[in-house]
N, C-alpha and C positions, 0 to 999 in steps of 0.2 A: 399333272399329266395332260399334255395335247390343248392345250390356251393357247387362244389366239392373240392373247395381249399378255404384254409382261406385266407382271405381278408390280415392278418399281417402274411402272411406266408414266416417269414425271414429263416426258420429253412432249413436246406438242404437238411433233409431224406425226404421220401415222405410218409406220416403220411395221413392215411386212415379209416374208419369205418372199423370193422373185419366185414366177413361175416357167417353168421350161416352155415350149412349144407344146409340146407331149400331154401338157396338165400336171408334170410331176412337181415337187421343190426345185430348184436349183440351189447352188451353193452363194448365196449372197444376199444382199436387202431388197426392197424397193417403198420406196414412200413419194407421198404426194406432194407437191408444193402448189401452192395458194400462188395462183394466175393472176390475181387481181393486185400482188405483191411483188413486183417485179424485184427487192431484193431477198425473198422468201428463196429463189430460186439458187442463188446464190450460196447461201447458208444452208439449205436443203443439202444440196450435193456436199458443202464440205463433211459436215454431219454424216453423212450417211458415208461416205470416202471414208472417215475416221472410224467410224463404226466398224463397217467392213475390214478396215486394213488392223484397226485393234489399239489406234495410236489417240495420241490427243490432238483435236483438230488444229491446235496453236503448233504443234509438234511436225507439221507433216509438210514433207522432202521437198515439196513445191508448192507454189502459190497457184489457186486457180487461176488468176488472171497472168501465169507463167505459160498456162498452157494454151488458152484462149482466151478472145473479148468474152466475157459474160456481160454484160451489156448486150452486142450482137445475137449471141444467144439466146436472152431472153426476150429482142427484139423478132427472131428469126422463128420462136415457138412462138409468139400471143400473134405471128401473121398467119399462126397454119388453122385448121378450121376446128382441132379443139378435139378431133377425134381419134389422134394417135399416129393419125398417117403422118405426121412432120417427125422426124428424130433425126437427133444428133447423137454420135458416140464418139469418146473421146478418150483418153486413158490420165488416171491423176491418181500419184504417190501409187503405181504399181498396181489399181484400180480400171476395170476398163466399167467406166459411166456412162446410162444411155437414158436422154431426157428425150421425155415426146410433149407436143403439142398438148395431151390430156391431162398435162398435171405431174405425170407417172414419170420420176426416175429410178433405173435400176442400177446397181451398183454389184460387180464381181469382182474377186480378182484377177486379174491378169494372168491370162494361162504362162507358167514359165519358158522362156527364153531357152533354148536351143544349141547348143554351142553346133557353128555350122561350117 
């Protein structure tokens, strides 16, 4: 009851509840990725995409680099000062993904589509 680590937590990133504005949970993950590993960022997001969406990350609808350079990305956060103020949000495999400057991505899913 109420662990903050999973019991079979073989995985290396550190995979967490997002948190709302409010302080409450949100519905989705959020884990760190290792700044000093510019393709940690990379694997991070898909990992946690797959997580989130429930799929196997070999499995999933798009390729990140379908949806943007990760390269640029990860260019675009190790320029911001490391404190959260740089992000980027993106949407992948039905996931809306928001990476900051600090390390810290979080991953929901995508609020449903509208018929309009």
């Amino acid at each position: 009851m109420g662990s903050d680590r999973n019991e079979d937590d073989d995985d290396e990133s550190d995979a967490q509840p997002a948190i709302a504005a409010d302080g409450g949970p949100e519905d989705g993950n959020q884990r760190t990725w290792d700044q000093s590993d510019p393709d940690s960022l990379t694997s991070t997001v898909v990992r946690a995409v797959a997580e989130t969406a429930e799929i196997d990350p070999l499995e999933m609808s798009e390729p990140l680099n379908d949806v943007l350079d990760a390269d640029a990305l990860g260019s675009l956060l190790a320029s911001g000062p490391g404190d959260g103020s740089v992000s980027v949000t993106f949407e992948l495999a039905g996931q809306v993904v928001t990476a900051r400057d600090d390390g810290v991505i979080t991953v929901q899913s995508a609020p449903s589509a509208s018929g309009a």
